[in-house]
VMD Tcl script that builds the backbone (N, CA, C; Angstrom):
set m [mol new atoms 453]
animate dup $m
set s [atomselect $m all]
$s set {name element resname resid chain x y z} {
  {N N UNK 1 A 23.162 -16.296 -17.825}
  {CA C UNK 1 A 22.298 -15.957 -16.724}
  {C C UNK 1 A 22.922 -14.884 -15.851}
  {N N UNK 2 A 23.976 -15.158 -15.615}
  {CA C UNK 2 A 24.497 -14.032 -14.414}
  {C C UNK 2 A 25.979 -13.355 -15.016}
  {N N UNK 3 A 26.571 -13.612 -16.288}
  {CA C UNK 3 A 27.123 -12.287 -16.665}
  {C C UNK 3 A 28.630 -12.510 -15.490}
  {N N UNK 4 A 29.588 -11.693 -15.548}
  {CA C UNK 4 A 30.763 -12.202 -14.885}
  {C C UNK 4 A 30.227 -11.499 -13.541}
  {N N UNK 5 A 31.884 -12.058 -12.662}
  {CA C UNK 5 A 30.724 -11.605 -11.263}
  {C C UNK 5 A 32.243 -10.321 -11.130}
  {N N UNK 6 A 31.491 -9.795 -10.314}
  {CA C UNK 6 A 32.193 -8.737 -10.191}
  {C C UNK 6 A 32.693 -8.647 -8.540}
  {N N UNK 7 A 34.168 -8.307 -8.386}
  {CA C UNK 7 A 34.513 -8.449 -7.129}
  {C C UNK 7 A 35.535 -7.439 -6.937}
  {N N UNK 8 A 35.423 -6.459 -5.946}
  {CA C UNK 8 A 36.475 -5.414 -5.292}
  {C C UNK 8 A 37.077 -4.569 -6.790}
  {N N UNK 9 A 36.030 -4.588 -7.959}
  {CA C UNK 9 A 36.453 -3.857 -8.900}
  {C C UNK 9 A 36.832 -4.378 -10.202}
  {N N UNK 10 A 36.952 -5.514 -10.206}
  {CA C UNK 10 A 37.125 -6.660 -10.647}
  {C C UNK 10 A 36.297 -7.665 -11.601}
  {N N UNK 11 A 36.478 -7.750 -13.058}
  {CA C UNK 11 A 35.491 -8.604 -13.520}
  {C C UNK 11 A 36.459 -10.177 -13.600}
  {N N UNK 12 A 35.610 -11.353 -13.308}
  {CA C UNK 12 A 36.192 -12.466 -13.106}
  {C C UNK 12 A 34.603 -12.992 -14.273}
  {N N UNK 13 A 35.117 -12.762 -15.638}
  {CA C UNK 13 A 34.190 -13.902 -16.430}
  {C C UNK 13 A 34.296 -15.988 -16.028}
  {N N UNK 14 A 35.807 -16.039 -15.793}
  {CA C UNK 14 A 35.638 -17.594 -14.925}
  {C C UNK 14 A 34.449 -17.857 -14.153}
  {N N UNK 15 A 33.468 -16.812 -13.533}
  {CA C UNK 15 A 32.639 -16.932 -12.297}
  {C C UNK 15 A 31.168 -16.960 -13.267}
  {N N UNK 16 A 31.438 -16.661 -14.708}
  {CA C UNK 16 A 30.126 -17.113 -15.029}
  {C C UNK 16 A 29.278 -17.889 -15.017}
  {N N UNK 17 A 27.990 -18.464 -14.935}
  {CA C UNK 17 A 27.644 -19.545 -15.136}
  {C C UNK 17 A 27.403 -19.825 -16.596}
  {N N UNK 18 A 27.938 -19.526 -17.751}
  {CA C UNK 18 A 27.680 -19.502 -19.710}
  {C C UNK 18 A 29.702 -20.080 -19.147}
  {N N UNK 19 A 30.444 -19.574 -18.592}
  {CA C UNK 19 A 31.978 -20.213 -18.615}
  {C C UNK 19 A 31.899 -21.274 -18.652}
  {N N UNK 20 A 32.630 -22.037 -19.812}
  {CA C UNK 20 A 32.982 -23.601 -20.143}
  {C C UNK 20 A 33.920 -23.725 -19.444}
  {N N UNK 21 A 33.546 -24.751 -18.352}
  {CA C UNK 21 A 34.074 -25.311 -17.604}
  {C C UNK 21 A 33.728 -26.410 -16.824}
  {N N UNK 22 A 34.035 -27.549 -18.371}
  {CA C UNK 22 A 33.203 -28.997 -17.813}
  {C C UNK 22 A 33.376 -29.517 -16.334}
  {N N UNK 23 A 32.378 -30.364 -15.985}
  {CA C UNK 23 A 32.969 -31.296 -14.471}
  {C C UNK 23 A 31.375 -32.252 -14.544}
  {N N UNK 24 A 31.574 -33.417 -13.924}
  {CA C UNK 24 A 30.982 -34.579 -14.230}
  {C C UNK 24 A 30.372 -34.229 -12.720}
  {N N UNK 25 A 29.224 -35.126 -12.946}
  {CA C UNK 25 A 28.019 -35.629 -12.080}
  {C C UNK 25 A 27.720 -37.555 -11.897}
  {N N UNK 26 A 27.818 -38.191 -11.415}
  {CA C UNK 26 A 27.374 -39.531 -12.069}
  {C C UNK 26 A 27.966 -39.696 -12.714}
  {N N UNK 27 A 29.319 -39.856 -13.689}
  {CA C UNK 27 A 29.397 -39.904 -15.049}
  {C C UNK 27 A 28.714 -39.404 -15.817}
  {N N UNK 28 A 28.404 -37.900 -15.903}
  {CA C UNK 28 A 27.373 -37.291 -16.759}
  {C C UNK 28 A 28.522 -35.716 -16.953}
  {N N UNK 29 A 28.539 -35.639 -17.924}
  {CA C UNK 29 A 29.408 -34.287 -18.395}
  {C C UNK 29 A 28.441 -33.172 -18.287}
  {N N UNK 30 A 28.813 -32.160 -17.900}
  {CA C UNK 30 A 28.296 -30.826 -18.106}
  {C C UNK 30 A 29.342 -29.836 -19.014}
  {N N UNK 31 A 28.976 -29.087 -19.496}
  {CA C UNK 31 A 30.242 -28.394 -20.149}
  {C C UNK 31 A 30.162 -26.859 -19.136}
  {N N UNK 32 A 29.239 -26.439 -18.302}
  {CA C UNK 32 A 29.066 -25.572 -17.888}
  {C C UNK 32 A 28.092 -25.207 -16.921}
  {N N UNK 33 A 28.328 -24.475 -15.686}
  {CA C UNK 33 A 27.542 -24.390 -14.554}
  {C C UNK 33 A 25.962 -24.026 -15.338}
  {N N UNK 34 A 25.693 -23.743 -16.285}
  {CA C UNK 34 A 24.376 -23.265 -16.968}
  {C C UNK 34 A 24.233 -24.586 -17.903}
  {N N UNK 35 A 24.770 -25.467 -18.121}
  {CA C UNK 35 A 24.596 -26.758 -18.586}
  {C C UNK 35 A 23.672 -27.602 -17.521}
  {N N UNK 36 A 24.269 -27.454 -16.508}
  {CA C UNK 36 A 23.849 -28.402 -15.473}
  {C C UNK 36 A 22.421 -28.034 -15.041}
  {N N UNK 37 A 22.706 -26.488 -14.421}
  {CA C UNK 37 A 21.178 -25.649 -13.967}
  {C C UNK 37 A 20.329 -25.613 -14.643}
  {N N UNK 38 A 20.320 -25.897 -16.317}
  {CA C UNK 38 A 19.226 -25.966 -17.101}
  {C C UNK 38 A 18.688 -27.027 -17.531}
  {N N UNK 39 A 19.892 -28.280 -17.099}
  {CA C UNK 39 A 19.380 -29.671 -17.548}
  {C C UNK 39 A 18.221 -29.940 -16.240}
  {N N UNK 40 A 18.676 -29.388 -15.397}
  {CA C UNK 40 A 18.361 -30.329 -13.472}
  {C C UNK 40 A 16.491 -29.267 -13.877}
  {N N UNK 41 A 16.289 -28.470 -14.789}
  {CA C UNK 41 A 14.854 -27.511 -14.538}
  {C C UNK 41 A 14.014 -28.820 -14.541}
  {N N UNK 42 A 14.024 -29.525 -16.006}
  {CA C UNK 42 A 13.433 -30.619 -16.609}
  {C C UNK 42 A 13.650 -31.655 -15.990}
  {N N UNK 43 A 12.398 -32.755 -15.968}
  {CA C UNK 43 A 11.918 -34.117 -15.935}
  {C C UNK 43 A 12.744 -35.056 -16.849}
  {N N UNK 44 A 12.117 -34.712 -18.056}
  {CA C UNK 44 A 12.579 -35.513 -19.365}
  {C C UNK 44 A 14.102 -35.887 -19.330}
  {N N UNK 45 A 14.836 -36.812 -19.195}
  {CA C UNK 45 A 16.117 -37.333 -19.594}
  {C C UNK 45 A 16.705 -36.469 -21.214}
  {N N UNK 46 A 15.371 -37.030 -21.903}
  {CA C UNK 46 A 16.379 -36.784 -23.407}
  {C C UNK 46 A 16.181 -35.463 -23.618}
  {N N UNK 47 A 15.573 -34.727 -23.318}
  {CA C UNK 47 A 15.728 -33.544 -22.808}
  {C C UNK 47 A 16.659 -32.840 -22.156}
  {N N UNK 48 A 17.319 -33.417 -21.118}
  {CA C UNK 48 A 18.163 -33.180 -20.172}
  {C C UNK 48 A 19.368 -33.627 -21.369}
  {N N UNK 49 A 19.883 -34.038 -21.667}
  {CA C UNK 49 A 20.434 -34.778 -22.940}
  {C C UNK 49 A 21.019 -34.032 -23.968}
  {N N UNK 50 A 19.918 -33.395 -24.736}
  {CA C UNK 50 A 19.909 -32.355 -25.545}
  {C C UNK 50 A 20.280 -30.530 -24.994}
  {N N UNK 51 A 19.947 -30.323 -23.985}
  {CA C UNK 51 A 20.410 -29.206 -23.045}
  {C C UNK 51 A 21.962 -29.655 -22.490}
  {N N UNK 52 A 22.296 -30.579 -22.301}
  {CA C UNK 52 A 23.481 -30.625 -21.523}
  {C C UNK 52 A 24.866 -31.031 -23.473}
  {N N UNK 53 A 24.056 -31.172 -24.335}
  {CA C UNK 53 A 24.415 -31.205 -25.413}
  {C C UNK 53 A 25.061 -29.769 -26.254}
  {N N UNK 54 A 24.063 -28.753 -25.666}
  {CA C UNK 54 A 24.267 -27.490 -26.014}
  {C C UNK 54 A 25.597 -26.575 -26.548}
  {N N UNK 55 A 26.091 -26.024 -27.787}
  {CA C UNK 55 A 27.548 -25.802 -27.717}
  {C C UNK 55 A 27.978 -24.924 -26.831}
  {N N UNK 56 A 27.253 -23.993 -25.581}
  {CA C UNK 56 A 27.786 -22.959 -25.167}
  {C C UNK 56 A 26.409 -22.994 -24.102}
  {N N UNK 57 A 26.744 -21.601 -23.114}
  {CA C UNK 57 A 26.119 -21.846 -22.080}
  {C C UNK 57 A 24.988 -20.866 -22.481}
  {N N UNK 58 A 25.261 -20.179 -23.313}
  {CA C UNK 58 A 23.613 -19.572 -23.915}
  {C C UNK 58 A 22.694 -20.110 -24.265}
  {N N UNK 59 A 23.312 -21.278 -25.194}
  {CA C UNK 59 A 22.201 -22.236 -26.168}
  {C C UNK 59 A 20.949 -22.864 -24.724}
  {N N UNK 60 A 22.456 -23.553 -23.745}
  {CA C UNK 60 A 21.918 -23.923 -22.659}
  {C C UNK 60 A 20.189 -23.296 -22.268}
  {N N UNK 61 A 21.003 -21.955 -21.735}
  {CA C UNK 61 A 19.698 -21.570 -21.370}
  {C C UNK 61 A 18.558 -21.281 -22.503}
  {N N UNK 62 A 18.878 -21.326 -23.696}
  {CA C UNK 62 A 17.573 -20.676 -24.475}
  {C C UNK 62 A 17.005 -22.574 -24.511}
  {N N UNK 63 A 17.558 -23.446 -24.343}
  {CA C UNK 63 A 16.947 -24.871 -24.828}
  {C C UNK 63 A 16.583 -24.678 -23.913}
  {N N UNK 64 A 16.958 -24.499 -22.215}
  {CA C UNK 64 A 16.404 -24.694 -21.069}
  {C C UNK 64 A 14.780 -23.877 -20.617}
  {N N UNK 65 A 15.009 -22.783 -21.647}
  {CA C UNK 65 A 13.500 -22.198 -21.462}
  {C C UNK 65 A 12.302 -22.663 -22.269}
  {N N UNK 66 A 12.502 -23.395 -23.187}
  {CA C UNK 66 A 11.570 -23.787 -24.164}
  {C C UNK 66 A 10.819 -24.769 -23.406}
  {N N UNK 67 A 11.391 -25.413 -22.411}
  {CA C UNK 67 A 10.489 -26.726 -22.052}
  {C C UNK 67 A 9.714 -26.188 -20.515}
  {N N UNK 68 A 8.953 -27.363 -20.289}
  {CA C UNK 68 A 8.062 -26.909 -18.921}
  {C C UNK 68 A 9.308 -27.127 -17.670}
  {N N UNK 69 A 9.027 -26.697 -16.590}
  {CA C UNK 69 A 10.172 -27.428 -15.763}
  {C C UNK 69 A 9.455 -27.824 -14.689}
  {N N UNK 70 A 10.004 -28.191 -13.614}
  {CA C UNK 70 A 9.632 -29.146 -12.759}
  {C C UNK 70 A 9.104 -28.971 -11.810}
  {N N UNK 71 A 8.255 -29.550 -10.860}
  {CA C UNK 71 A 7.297 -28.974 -9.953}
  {C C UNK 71 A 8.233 -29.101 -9.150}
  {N N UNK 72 A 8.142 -27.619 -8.555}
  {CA C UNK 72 A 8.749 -27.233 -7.135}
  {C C UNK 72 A 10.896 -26.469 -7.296}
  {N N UNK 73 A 10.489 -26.659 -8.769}
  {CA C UNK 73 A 11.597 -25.864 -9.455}
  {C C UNK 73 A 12.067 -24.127 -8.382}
  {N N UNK 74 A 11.078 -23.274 -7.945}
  {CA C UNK 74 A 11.153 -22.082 -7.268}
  {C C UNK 74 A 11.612 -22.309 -6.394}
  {N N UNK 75 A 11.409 -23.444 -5.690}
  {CA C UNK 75 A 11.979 -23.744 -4.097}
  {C C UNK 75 A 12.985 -24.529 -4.275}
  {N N UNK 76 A 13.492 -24.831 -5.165}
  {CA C UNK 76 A 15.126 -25.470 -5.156}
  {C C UNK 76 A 16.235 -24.960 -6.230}
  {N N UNK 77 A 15.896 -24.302 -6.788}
  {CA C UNK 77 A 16.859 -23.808 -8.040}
  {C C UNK 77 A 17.927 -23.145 -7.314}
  {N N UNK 78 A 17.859 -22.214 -6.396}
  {CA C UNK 78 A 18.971 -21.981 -5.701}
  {C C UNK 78 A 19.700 -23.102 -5.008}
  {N N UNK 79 A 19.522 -23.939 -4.505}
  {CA C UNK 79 A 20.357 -25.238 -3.949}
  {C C UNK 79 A 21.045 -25.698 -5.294}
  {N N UNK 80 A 19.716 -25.548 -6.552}
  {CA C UNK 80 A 20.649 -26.790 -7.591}
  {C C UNK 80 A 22.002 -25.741 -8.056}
  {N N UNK 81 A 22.034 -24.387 -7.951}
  {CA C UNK 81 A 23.042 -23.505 -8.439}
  {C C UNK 81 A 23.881 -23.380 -7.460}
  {N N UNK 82 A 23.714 -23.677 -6.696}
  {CA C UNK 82 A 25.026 -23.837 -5.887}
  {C C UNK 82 A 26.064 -25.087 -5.616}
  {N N UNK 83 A 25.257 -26.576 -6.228}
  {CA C UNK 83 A 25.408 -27.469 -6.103}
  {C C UNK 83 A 26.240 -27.684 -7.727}
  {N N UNK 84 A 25.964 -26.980 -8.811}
  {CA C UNK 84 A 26.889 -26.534 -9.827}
  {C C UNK 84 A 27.488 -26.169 -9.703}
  {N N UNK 85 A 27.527 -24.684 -8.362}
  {CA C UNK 85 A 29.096 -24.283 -8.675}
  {C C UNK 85 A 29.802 -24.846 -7.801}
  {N N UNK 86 A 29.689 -25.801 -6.972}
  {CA C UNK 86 A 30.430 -26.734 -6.203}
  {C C UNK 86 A 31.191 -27.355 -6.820}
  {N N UNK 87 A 30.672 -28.430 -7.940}
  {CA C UNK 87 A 30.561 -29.433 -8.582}
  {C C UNK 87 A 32.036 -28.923 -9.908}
  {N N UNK 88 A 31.830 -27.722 -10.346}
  {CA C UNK 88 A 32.565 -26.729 -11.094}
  {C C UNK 88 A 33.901 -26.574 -9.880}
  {N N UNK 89 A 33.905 -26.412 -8.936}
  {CA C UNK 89 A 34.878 -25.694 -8.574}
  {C C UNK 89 A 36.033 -26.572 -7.689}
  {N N UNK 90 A 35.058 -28.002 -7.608}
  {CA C UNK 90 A 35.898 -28.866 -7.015}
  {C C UNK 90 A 36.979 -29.506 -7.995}
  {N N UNK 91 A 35.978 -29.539 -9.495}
  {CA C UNK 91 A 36.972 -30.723 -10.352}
  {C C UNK 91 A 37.348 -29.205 -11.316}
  {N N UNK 92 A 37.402 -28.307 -10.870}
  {CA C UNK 92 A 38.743 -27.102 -11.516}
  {C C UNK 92 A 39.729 -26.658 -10.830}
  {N N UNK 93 A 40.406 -27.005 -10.601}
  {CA C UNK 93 A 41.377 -26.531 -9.578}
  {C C UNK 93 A 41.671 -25.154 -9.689}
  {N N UNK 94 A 41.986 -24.795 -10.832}
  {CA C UNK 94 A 42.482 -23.306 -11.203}
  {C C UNK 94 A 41.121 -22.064 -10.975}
  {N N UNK 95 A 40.238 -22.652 -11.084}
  {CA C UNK 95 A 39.350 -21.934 -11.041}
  {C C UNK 95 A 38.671 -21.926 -9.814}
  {N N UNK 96 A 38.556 -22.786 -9.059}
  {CA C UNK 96 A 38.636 -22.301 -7.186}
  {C C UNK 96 A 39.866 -21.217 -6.636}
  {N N UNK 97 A 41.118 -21.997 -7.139}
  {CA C UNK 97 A 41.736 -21.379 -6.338}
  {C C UNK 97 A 41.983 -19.596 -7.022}
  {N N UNK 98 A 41.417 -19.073 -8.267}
  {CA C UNK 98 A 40.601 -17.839 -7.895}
  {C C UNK 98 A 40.158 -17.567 -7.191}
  {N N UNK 99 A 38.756 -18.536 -6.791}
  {CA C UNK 99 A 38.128 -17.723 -6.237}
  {C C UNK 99 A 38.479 -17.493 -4.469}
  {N N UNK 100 A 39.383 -18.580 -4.114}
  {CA C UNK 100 A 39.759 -18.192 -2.999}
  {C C UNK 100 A 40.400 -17.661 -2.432}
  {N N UNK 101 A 41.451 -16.649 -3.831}
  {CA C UNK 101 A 42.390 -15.704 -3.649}
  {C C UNK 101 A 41.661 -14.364 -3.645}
  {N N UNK 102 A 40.190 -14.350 -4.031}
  {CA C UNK 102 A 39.797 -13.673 -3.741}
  {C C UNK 102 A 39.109 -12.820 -2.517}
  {N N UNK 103 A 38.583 -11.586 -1.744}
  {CA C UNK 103 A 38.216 -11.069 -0.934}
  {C C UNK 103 A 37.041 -10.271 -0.982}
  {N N UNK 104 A 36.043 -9.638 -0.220}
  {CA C UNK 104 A 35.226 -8.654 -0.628}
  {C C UNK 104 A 34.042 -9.380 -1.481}
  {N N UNK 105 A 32.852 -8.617 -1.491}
  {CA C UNK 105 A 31.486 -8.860 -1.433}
  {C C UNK 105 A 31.597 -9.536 -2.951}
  {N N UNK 106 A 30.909 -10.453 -3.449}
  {CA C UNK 106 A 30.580 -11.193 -4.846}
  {C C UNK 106 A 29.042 -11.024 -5.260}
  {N N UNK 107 A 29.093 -9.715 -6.624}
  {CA C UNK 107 A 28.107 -9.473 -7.405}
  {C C UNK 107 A 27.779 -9.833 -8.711}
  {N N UNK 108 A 26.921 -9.959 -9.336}
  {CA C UNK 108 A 26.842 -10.420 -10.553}
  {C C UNK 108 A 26.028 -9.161 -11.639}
  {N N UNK 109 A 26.779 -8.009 -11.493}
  {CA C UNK 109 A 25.352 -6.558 -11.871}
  {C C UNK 109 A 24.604 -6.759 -13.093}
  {N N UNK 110 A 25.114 -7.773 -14.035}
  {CA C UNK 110 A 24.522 -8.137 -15.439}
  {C C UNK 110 A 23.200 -9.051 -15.466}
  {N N UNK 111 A 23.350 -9.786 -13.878}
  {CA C UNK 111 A 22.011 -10.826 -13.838}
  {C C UNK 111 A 20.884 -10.058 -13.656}
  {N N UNK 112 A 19.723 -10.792 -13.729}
  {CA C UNK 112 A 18.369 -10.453 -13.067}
  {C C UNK 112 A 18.651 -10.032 -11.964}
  {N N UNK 113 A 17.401 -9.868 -11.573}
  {CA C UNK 113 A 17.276 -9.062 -9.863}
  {C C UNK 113 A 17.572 -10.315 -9.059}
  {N N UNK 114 A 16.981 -11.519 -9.599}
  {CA C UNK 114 A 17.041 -12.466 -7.794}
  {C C UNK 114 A 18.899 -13.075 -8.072}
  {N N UNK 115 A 19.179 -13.476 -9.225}
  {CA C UNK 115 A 20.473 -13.543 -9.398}
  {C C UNK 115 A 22.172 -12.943 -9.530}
  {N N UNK 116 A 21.133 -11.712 -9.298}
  {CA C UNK 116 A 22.071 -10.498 -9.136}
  {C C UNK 116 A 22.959 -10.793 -7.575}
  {N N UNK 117 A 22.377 -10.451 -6.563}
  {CA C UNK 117 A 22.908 -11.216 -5.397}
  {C C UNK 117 A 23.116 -13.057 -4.588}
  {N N UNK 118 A 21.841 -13.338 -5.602}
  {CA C UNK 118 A 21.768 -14.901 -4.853}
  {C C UNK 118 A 23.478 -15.738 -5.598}
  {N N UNK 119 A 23.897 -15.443 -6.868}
  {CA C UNK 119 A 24.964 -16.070 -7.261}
  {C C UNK 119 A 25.925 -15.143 -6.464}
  {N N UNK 120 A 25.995 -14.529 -6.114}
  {CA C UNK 120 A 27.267 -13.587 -5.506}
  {C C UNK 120 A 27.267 -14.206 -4.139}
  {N N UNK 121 A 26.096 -14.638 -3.299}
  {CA C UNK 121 A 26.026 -14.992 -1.858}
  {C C UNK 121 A 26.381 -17.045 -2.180}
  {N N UNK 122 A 25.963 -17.360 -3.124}
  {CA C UNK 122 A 26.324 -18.789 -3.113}
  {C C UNK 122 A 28.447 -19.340 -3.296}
  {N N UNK 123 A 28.384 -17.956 -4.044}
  {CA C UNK 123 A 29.858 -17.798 -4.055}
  {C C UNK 123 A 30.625 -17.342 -3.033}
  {N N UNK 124 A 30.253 -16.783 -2.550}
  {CA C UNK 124 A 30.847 -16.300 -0.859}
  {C C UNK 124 A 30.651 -17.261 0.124}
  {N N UNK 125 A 29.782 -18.255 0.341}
  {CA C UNK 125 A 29.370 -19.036 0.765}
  {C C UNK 125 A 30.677 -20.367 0.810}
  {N N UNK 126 A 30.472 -20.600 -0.588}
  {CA C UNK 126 A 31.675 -21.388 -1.191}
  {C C UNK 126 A 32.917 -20.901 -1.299}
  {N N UNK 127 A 33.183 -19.810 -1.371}
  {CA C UNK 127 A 34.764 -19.147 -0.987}
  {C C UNK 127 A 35.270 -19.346 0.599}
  {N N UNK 128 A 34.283 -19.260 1.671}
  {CA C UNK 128 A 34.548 -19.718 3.038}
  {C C UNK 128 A 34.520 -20.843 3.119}
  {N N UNK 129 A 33.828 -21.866 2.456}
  {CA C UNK 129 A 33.991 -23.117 2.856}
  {C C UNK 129 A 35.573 -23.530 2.166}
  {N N UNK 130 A 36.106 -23.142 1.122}
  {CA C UNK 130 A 37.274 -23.513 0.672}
  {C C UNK 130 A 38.443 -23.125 1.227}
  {N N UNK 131 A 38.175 -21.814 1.882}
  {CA C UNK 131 A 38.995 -20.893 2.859}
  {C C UNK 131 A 38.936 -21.878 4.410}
  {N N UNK 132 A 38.279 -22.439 4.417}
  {CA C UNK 132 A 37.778 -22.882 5.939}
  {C C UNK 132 A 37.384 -22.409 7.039}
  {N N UNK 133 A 36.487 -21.172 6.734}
  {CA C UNK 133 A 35.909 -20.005 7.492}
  {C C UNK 133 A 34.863 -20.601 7.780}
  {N N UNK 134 A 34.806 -21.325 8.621}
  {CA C UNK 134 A 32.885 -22.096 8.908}
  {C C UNK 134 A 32.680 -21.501 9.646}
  {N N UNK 135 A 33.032 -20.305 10.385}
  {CA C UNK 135 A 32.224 -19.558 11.261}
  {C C UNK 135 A 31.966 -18.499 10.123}
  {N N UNK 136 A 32.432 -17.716 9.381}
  {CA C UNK 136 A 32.252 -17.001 8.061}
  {C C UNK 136 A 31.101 -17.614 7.663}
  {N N UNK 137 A 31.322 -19.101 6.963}
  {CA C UNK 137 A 30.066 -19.224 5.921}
  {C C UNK 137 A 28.872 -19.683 6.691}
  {N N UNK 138 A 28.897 -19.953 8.294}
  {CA C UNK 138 A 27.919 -20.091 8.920}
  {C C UNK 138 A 27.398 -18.827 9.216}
  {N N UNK 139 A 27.879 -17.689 9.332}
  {CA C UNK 139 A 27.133 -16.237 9.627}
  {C C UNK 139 A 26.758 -15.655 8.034}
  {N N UNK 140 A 27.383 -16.191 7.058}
  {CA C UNK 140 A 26.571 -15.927 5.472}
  {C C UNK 140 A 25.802 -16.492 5.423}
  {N N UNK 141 A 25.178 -17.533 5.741}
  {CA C UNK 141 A 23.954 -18.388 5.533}
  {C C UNK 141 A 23.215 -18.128 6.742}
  {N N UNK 142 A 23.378 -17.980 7.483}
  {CA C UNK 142 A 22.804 -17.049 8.833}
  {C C UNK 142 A 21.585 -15.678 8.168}
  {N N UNK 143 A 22.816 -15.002 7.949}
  {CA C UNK 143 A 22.228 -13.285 7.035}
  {C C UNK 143 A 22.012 -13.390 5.947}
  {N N UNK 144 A 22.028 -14.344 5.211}
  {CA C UNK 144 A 21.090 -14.804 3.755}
  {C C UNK 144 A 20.364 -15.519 3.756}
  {N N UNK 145 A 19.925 -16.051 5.126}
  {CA C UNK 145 A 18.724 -16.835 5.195}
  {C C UNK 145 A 18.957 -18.497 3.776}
  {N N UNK 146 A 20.068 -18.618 3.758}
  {CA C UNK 146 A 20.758 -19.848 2.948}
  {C C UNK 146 A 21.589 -21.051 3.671}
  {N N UNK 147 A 21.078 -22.097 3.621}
  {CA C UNK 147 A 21.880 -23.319 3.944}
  {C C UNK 147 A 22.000 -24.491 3.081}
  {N N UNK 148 A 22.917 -25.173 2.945}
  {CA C UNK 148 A 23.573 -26.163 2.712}
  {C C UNK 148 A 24.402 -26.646 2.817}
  {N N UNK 149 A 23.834 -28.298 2.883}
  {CA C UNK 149 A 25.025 -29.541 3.549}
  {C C UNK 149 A 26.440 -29.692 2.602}
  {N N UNK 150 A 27.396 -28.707 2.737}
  {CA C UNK 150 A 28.328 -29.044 1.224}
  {C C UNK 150 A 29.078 -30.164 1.742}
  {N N UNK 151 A 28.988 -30.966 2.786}
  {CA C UNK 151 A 29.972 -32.325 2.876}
  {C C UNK 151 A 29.312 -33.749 2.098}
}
mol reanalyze $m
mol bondsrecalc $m
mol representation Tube
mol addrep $m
């Protein structure tokens, strides 16, 4: 979906959402932030099942498009992708503390148009909260018109 993200010149493929990089829900494995975002589209369990089954985060999304998804999917898919890469970045250690060594604006130029910036702003978002910039990630969600409860 969003291709590595790109930062101060910088490609960081870790920041993909197709990067294997399991972390549990419930006791529920994901193998990848595009595991999770494509299981959470769908209703269906065994569905959800078979997508979170996927060997890689491509399959993910091509199983994830075949099915109908869920009413009111437009108005939350950004919460559920940020709530992946939370979920990703808490139970990776190595792979937060990238991203919090990192600085400067987070793009994704390989995604679509709405994912092109919305994964770059959910990541900046989450780089201040790990940094402990809550006046930072309160003026990013301010000027991105984005909120969430990450406690």
């Amino acid at each position: 979906m969003g291709g590595p993200a790109l930062i101060d010149k910088t490609y960081y493929y870790e920041f993909d959402t197709y990067y294997l990089s399991s972390f549990e829900e419930n006791e529920i494995v994901y193998k990848s932030v595009e595991h999770y975002y494509q299981a959470k589209k769908v209703v269906d369990e065994k569905i959800q099942q078979v997508i979170r089954e996927a060997e890689n985060g491509h399959d993910a999304w091509s199983l994830g498009r075949m099915y109908p998804i869920r009413k009111g999917w437009e108005k939350t898919k950004a919460i559920v992708m940020l709530e992946a890469n939370k979920l990703k970045f808490d139970q990776n250690e190595n792979i937060k503390q990238m991203l919090v060594n990192t600085d400067g604006n987070i793009v994704f130029p390989d995604a679509d148009e709405f994912w092109r910036d919305m994964l770059g702003k959910i990541l900046m978002i989450l780089r201040a909260y790990y940094k402990g910039e809550n006046r930072k990630m309160f003026e990013l969600e301010k000027y991105f018109n984005f909120h969430i409860d990450l406690h």
